[in-house]
C-alpha positions in Angstrom: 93.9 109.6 99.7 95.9 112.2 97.8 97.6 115.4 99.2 95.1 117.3 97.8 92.7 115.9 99.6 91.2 113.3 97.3 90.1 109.7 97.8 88.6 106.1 96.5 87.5 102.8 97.5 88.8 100.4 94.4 88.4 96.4 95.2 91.7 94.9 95.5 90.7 92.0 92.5 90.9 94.9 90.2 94.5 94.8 90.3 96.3 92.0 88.5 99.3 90.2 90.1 102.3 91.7 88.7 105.3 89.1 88.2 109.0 89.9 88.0 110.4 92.3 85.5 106.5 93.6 85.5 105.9 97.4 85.1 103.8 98.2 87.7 99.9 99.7 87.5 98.2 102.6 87.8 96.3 103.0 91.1 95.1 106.6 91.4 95.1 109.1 88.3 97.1 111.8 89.5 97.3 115.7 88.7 97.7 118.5 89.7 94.0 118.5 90.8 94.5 115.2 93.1 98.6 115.9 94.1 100.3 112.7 94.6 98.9 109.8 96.7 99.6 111.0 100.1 98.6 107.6 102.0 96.8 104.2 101.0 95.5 101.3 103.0 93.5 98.4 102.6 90.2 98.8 104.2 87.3 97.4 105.5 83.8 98.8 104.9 83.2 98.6 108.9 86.2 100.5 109.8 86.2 104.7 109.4 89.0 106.7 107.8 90.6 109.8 109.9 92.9 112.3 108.0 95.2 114.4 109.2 96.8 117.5 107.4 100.0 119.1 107.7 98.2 121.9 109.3 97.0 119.9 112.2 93.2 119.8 110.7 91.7 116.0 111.4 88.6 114.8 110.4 86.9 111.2 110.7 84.1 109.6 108.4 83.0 106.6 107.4 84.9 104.5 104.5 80.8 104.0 103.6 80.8 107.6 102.4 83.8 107.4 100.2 82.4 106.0 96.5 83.5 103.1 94.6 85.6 103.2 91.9 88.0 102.1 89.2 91.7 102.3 89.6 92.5 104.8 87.2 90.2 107.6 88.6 91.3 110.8 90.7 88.6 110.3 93.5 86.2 112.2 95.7 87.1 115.1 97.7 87.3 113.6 101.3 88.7 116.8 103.1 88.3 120.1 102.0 91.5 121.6 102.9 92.8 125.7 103.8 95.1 127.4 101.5 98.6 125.4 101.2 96.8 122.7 103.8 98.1 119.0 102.3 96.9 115.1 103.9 99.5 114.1 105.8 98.8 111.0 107.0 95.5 108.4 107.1 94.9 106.1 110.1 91.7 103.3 109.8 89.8 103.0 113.5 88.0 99.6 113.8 84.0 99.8 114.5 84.1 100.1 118.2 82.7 96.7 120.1 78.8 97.1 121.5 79.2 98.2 125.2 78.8 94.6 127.9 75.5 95.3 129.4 76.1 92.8 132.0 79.4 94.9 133.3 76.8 97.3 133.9 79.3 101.1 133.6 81.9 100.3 136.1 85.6 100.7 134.8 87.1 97.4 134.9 84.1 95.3 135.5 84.2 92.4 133.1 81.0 89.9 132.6 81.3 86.3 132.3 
């Protein structure tokens, strides 16, 4: 996710294993559009993204809704930010587990 507010799900096999004296690659095709990458993580498809602005603004969606694409791309809008608002941070929450219907809804009750 850039600072701008702009983010992409590229498959980690799309980039090559760099060895030593190697250059680096291009993972996000930054401008002044996108801003610099802000945060990056690897993900899973289950889990949702939450992003948080300088600002305090924090949203949360599912990584589902954020498209597929190459590694030299600038992204989808993920957050729609105020005037001089930038990402500051990304955090992944796991899908939570189904609830234990033999606990029944008392705190602390575990089934088994």
């Amino acid at each position: 996710v850039t600072a701008n507010g702009y983010g992409k799900r590229t498959p980690v096999d799309e980039y090559r294993q760099q060895r030593r004296g190697g250059r680096g690659l291009r993972a996000h095709h930054v401008n002044e559009k996108t801003g610099p990458v802000a945060d990056a993580a690897i993900v899973d498809l289950s889990q949702q993204l939450v992003v948080t602005t300088r600002n305090g603004t924090i949203i949360r969606m599912p990584l589902k809704g954020i498209s597929r694409q190459g590694r030299n791309t600038q992204g989808v809008r993920t957050i729609k930010l105020a005037r001089g608002d930038t990402v500051a941070s990304i955090a992944l929450l796991d899908k939570p587990a189904p609830p234990d219907l033999k606990g029944g809804d008392q705190p602390g009750v575990i089934a088994g």
